[in-house]
N, C-alpha and C positions, 0 to 999 in steps of 0.2 A: 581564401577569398573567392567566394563565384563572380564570374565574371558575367557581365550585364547579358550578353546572350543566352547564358545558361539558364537564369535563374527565370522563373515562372512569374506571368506578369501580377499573383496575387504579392510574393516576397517582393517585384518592384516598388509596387505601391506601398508595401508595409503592412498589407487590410488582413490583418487576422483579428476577426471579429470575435465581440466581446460576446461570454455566455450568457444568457439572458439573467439566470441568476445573479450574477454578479453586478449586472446592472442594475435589477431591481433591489439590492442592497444598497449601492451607492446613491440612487434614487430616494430611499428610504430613511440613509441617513442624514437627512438634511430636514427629516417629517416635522420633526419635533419644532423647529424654528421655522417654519416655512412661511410666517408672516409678511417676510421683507422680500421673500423671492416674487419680483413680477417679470423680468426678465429675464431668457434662460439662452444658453448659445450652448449647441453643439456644432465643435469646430470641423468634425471629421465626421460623417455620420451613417456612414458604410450603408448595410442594412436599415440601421433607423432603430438599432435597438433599444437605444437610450429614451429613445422619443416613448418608443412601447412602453418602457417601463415609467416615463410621466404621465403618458396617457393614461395608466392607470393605478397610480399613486392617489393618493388622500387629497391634496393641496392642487392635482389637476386645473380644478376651476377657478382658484384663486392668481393663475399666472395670466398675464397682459399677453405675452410672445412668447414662442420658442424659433428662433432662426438656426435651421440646420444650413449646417455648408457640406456638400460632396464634391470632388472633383470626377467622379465617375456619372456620365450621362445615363445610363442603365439604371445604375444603383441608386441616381436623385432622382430621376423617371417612378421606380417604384414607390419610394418612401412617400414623393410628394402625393401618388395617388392611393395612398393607405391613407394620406390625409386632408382627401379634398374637403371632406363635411369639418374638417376643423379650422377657421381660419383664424385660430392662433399660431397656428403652424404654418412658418414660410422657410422652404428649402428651398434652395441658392446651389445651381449646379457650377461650381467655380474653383478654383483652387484656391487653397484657405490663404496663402500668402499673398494672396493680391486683393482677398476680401481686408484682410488684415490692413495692409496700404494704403486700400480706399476708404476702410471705414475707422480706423481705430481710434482717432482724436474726435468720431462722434457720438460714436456708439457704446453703453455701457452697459456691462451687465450684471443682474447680481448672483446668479451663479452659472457658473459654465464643466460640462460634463465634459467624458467624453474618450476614448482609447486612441491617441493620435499615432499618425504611422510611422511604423518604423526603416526610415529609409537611411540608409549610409551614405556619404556626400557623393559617393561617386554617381549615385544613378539618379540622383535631383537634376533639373534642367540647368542650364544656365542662370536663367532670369531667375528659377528655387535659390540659386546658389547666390545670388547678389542680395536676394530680399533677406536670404537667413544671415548671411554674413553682415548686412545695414542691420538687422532689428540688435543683433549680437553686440556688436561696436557700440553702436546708440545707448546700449545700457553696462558699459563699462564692461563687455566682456571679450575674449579673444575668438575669432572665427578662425577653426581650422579644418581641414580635410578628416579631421576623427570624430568630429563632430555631426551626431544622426539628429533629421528632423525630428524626434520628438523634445528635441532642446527646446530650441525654436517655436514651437506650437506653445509649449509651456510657457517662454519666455512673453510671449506675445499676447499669451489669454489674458495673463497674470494683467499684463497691461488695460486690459480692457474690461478689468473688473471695475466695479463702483465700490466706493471708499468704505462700506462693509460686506464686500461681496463674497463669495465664494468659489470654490473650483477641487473640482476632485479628479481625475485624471489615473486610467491606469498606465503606469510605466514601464521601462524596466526596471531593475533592482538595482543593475548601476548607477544609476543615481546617488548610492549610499556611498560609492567605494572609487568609482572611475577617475582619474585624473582628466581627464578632457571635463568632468564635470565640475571642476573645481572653482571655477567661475561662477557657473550653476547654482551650487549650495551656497557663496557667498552672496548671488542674485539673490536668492528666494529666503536668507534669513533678514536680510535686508527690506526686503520686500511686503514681505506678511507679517502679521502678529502671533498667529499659531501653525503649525505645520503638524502633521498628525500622518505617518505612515505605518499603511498595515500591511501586512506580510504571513508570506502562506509556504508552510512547509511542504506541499505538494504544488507541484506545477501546473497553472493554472491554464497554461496552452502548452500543455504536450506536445503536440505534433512540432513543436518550434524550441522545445525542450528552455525555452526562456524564462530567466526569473522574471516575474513581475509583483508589482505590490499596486496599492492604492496609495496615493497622493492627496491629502486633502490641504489644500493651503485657504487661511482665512484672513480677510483685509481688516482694519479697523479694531477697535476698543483697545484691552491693555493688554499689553504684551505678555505671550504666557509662557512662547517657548516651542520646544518639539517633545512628541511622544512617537514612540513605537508599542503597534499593538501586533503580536505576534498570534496569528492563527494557523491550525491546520490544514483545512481546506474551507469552501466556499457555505459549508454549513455550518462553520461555526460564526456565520453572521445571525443566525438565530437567537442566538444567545447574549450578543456583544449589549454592551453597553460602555459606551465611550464614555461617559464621566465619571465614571468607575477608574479610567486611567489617567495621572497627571501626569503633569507636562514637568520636563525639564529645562532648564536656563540654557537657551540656544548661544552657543556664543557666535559671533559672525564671525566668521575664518572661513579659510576655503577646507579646512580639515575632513575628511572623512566623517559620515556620518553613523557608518556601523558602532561607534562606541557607545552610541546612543541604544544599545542594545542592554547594555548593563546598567546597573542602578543609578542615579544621580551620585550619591555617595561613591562608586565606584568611577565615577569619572574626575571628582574632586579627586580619589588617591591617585589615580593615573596621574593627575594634572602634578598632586605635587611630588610623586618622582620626578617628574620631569623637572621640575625646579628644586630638587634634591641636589647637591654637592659630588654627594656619594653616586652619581650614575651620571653614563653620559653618552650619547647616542655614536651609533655602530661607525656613522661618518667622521667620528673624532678619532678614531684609531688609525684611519686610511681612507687612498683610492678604492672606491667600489666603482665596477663599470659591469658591462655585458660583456659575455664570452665571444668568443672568437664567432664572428658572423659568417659560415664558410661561401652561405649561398646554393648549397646542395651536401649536408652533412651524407648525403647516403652516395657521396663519389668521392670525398674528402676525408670521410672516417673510415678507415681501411681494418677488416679484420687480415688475422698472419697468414692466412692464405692468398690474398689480392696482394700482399707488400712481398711475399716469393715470387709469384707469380709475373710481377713486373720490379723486382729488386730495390722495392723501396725501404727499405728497413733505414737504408742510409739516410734519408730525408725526411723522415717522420718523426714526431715528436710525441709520447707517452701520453695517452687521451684520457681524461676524466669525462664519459660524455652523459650520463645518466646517471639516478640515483643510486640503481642496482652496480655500478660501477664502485661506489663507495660504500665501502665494506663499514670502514669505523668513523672515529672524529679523525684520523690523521690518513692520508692517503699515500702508503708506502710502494716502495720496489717491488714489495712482496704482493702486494696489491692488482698493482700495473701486471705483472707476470701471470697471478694468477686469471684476471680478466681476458688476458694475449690467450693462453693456452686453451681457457674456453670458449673461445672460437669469436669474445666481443671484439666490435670497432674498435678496437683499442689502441688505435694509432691515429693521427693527425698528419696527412702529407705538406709539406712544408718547400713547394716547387723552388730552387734558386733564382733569383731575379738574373744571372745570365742568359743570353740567347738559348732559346731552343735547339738550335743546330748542334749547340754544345751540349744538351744534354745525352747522356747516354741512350740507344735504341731502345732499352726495354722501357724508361719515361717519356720520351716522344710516343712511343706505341698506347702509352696509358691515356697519354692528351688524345691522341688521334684519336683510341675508339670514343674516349669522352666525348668527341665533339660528333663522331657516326653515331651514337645514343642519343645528343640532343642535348646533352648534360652542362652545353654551354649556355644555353640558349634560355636560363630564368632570369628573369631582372637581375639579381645584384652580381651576377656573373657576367652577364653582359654590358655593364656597363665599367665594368675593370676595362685598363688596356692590355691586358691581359687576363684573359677567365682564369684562368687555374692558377695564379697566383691568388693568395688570399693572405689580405690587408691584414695589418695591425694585429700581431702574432706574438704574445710577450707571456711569460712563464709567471702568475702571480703568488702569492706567496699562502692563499687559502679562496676556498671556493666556498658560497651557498645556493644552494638548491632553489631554484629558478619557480616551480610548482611542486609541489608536495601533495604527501595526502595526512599523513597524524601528523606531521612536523617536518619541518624543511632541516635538513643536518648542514650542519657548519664545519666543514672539512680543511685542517692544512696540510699544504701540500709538500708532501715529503720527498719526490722524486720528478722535480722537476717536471712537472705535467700542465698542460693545458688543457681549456676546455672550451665548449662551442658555447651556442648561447641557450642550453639546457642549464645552463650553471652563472653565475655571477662571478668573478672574480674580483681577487680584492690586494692591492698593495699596499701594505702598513709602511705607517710615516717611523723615521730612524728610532725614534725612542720609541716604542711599543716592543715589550716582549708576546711573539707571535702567542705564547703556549698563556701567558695572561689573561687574553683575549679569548681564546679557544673557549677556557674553563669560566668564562666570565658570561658565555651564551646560554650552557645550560644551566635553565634555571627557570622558577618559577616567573618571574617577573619578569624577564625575557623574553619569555614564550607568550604571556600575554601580552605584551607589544608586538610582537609576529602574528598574532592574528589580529590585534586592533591597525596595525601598519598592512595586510597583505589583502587581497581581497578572494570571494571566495570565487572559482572562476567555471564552474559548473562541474557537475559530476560530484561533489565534493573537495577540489580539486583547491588546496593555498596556490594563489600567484602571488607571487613578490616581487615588484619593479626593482631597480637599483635605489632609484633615492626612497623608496620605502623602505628595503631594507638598511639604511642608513639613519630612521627614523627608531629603528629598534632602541630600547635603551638598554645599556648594559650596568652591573654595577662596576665600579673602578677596582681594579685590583693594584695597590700600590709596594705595597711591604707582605712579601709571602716566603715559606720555607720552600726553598724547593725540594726537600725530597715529601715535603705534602702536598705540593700541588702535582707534580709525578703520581702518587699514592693517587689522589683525585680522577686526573684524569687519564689513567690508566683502568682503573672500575668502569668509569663513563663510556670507554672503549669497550670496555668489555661487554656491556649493556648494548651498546648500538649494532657490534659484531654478533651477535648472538640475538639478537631480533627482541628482545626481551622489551619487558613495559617500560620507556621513556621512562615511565612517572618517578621509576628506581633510582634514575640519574638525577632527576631531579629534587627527589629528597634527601640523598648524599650532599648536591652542591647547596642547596638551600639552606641545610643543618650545620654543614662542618666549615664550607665556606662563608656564606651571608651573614647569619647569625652568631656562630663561628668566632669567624676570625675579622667579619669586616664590622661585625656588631648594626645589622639590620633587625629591625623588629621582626621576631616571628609570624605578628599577625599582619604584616604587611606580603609577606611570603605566602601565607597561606591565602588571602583575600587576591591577591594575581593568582593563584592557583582555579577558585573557582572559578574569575574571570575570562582563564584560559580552557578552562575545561567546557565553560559554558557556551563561549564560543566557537570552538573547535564542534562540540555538540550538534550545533545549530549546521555548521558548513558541514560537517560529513553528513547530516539527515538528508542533503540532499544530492548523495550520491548513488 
């Protein structure tokens, strides 16, 4: 996290302006109906791009107003006199959240543009933080500190539409996948009647490496649903033709909206796994939490030269801290040993809650220089009462992989090991056989619930929260021989140890187990397979 002094007063405000191109698309896509548009608001209006591109649209003459809002004196100084000879054009140098306040039970519009900015709660004002938190609340949703103004501006415009108005918006692509937004998507299917986001496989502001999409929400007529229109870059709006794409049956949940990526049909099968008998999500097996939070993994996670050096070996606990640390699906001795001797963090120190004075000289000396380095001195270290102890330290009985890049592996944990919070840990409830569970992840259907549960978190990069991956479904494994399910997953080791194609493993467990032995439809196997492929597809494109 930059901290407010660092950061450059354009990332304050959020103002990374819109390309012109891109505006006179979304400008464009409204040509065709532009009958009912006499009102137009832009909430946010930097430069005045958007105004550009209505000022010289089609349906220009046909609009009553356009009321831009800026909060920058400069930036509304210029726009407003790029458009003195137009007096449909009134720009309002003010902050949008107290135009909002003042005007919102009077004022309607029927279509509202616009790139609102992107600001995280800590660097809004005070009064920013009251107004966004009232408009939030007001519409049944939670206000918290993860929550960036472009909620807010969205939540707010949407307000001030006219009961067939319009509004298109670029965002970010969180919107699809982010739990802070999950109030959000329930707002907005509740909200509108159609919802239509497009999305672009190159990044549309590099400099900020940010996904963003377009937003189109529309008020009024009959309910039709959401679509996703997927594009390359910003020229393939040349070509689009929106009613070429339908809509699917929006359901209102706060769920995720990435599955909306695959076919309607493929959301039905999803749907009735999940109401399937035979499968049953990764939180029925066990406790899943977050690893061990050290508060400075790079003083805490000691390679065997730091643990001679100051005689920790006695205190340290066997570290899982990365993915390259786990070799297979099981994380052994042999494992642990061979990570120690190649020079990884591969230890965990585990300071005793006795007094210091009791510890021996060569661990007082390691606290000491700790704290001559600074290493006391991060947030969650400093607010222990004690830094160098570190909290809630417990050995679980299998880890997953926290971010990923082709699949996150699901490891048990064979030697007693911990892990920080690169990893998930996870404690199975008394009845669960651990090696059940293991052989019961990979798999096609599986895998496509890890990327429809994980989101994609830039680079290409899977992130998996804890209660996501507790969303995964698995199928149940009840009645098995064990020297085939051994046979099984012993291969699938072998595959994961040996870097080989995933897909290997997963047509062994799909054939011999699923269909097999638990009597799954093959073509239910194979259609999560596309699923998974297609989305995995899509998040590494943009790595």
């Amino acid at each position: 996290m930059k901290l407010k002094k660092n950061s450059s007063e354009q990332k304050l405000r959020g103002a990374y302006y819109t390309p012109l191109p891109l505006a006179d698309a979304m400008v464009e896509l409204f040509a065709a109906n532009s009958d009912n548009i006499k009102r137009v608001l832009e909430p946010s209006c930097g430069d005045g791009v958007f105004i550009d591109s209505l000022s010289s649209s089609a349906y220009f003459d046909n609009i009553d107003s356009v009321t831009a809002i800026e909060i920058e004196a400069g930036e509304a100084e210029k726009v407003r006199s790029n458009y003195d000879n137009f007096p449909s054009v009134n720009v309002l140098n003010e902050d949008f959240f107290n135009f909002y306040k003042r005007c919102y039970q009077k004022e309607q519009y029927d279509l509202i543009l616009g790139n609102p900015p992107y600001i995280r709660y800590q660097y809004l004002t005070e009064q920013q933080r009251e107004i966004q938190s009232q408009v939030l609340l007001e519409h049944g949703m939670k206000s918290n500190k993860l929550i960036n103004a472009w909620v807010c501006f969205l939540v707010s415009c949407i307000q001030m539409l006219t009961d067939n108005g319009r509004i298109a918006f670029v965002v970010p692509a969180e919107i699809l996948q982010v739990a802070y937004a999950e109030d959000l998507r329930l707002f907005l299917s509740n909200q509108l009647s159609r919802i239509t986001l497009i999305t672009f496989e190159k990044l549309v502001f590099p400099e900020i490496e940010q996904e963003v999409l377009v937003f189109i929400g529309e008020k009024g007529g009959e309910e039709k649903g959401i679509r996703i229109v997927e594009m390359t870059n910003l020229s393939d709006f040349a070509s689009l033709d929106l009613s070429k794409n339908g809509f699917q049956k929006l359901q209102h949940v706060k769920e995720k909206w990435t599955k909306y990526f695959v076919s309607a049909e493929d959301v039905k099968l999803l749907q009735r796994i999940r109401d399937d008998q035979r499968f049953a999500r990764f939180a029925d097996f066990g406790l899943i939490n977050v690893g061990i939070t050290t508060g400075n993994n790079s003083y805490f996670s000691i390679d065997k030269q730091t643990a001679s050096n100051y005689d920790l070996e006695e205190i340290s606990l066997p570290l899982i801290g990365r993915s390259s640390h786990a070799h297979g699906i099981y994380f052994t001795e042999g494992d642990w040993k061979e990570n120690v001797s190649s020079g990884k963090r591969a230890m965990l120190i585990q300071f005793p809650e006795s007094p210091i004075e009791d510890y021996p000289q060569t661990h007082r000396d390691y606290v000491l220089n700790g704290e001559r380095e600074g290493e006391h001195a991060g947030y969650k270290c400093s607010i222990r009462d004690r830094w160098y102890i570190v909290p809630s330290i417990w050995v679980p009985d299998a880890f997953f992989l926290r971010r990923s890049n082709h699949y996150p592996k699901f490891v048990i944990n064979k030697c007693g090991a911990v892990s920080t919070d690169t990893m998930h840990r996870m404690k199975f409830v008394d009845w669960v056989n651990p090696e059940n569970v293991l052989l019961s992840y990979y798999n096609s259907i599986s895998f496509a619930f890890t990327e429809i549960s994980g989101r994609s978190y830039g680079g290409g990069v899977l992130e998996i929260l804890p209660g996501e991956m507790g969303n995964i479904m698995l199928p149940v494994i009840r009645n098995i021989d064990v020297g085939v399910r051994a046979s099984l997953l012993e291969r699938v080791d072998a595959i994961v140890r040996n870097n080989q194609d995933i897909e290997m493993a997963l047509d062994i467990v799909d054939k011999e187990l699923l269909v097999d032995i638990l009597g799954i439809e093959p073509l239910l196997c194979s259609e999560c397979r596309k699923i998974w492929r297609k989305l995995q597809k899509r998040r590494l494109g943009r790595g």
